[in-house]
Structure formats: C-alpha cells, structure tokens
N, C-alpha and C positions, 0 to 999 in steps of 0.2 A: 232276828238274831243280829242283823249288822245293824249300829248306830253312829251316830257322829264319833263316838270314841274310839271307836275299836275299826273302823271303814279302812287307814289305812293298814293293819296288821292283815287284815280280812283280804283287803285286794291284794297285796304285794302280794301272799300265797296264791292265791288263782293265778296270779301273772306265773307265778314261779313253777307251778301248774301244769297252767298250760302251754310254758316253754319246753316243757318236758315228755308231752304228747305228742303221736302222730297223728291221729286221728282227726281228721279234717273236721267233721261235722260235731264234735262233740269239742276241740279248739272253738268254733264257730261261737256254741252256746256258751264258751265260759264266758270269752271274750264280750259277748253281748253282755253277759251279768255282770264283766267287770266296770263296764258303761255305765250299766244300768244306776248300781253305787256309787260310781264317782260322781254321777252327776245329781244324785239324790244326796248326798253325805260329804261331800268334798269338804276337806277343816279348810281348805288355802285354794285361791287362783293358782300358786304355784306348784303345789301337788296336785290340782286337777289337771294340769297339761303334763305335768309329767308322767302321769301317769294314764292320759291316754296317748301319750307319744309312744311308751312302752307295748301298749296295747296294740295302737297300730305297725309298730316295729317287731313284734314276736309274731301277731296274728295275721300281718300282711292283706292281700286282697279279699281275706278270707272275712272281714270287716264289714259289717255293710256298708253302702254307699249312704245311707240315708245317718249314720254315727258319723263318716265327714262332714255330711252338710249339718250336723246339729251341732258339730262342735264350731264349723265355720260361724253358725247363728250369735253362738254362746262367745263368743269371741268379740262377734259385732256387738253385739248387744247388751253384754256380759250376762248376771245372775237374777237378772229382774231388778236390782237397785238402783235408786237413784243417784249414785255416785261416780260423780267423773273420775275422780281418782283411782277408785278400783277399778274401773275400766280400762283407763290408760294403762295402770300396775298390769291385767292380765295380758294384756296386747303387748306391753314391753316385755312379759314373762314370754312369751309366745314367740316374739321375734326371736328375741337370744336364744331361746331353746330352740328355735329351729333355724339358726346360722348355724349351730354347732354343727348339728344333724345334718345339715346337706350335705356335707362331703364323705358321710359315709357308704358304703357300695352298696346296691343291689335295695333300694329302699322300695315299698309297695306302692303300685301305681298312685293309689287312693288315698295315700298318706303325703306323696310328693305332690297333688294337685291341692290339700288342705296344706302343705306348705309354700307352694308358689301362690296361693291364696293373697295366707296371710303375709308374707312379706312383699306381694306388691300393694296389700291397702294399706298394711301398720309398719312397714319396713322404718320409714325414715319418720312415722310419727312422734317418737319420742326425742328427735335430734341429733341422737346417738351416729346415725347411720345417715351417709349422703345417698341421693340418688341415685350418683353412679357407680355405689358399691353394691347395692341390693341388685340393680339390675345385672350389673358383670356377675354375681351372684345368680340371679333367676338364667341367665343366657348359657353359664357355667352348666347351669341344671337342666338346660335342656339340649345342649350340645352332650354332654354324658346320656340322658334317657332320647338321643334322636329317634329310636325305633319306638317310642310309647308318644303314639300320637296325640293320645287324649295331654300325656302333661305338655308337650309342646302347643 
C-alpha cells in the first residue's frame, strides 16, 4: 500500500494519529511502523529526519532504543550511497534540525542522547557552527536534563 509517492501523506497521518492517542502500546506500534517507512521510502534526507524527529518528539521514550541507534547509524553512514555530498547534506540537515530542537522543554530521554550524538560528531562539520557554540549548546543541554543521567 505505501510506496515512494504517497510514504509522506501515509506517515504524516500516523504521526497525526498517534499524537492523538493515549494508549501506550498501540503509540509504541505505530510509531515503529512510522520507522519502518521512512526508512524504506524516504523521497529526501530532509524529510527523513524530520520526520523521525516528530516521531521521536510525539512518541517519546516510548521509541525503541534500537530506532536511535539506527538512525545515529544512518546519519554516520548515510543511505548506502557513494556520495559525499549527500552525506554531508543529511548531517547538515540533522545539525540544524536539532539546534532548533534543543531548546525546547521536556524532550525524550532517547531523542536528546541521538541529539547530543549528532551535534558533538557533525556539530561544527559543515563550518557553519564553532566549537564553542555546539558545546555551550551540548553543556546548556545537560545542565537543563542534570537528573537524566544517561544524557549527561
């Protein structure tokens, strides 16, 4: 049923979805399926982080741990292609999309540790960002989450 054309009308509803449920375990499975698609069907690097940014920001810890580590992969590594340049584009798409993001409250454990990830490896890769702005940035982020040990 979902293909490359129609993947993001298909996710954005499940996002929409399952922002609208309570129910923990059946959140759990959408959100896995909304995964599952983006990372089978993505048109763009920069709808696939955005769209598991939303994922992890509605679904929360409720996420597994093993969707962080594959996105942290997919990020290293990008899509299986030979290409630097789409690499670098996803990493830079990644950074700025998650400077916006830190300063908002209350973010999932497991999302804030795939974002202090990615902006101490790709923070200042593309030039854009000094050293000592990603850091006062990572230091900001873990002075706000001092009680979650794991992101400090």
């Amino acid at each position: 049923m979902t293909k490359s054309s129609n993947v993001e009308v298909i996710v954005d509803r499940m996002i929409e979805y399952m922002i609208s449920i309570s129910d923990d375990h059946y959140k759990t499975y959408i959100a896995s399926r909304c995964v599952e698609l983006a990372e089978q069907f993505a048109p763009s690097n920069h709808w696939f982080i955005q769209t598991m940014n939303k994922v992890f920001e509605h679904a929360g810890d409720l996420v597994n741990i093993k969707v962080a580590h594959n996105l942290m992969r997919l990020i290293a590594e990008g899509f299986g292609e030979d290409d630097d340049a789409a690499y670098s584009q996803l990493r830079s798409s990644a950074v700025e999309s998650y400077l916006r993001i830190i300063g908002e409250p209350k973010l999932p454990s497991v999302f804030l540790q795939v974002i202090c990830w990615v902006l101490g490896e790709y923070g200042t890769a593309d030039g854009k960002h000094s050293a000592s702005y990603i850091t006062g940035k990572l230091c900001d982020m873990a002075e706000a989450y001092s009680n979650d040990e794991i992101v400090k």
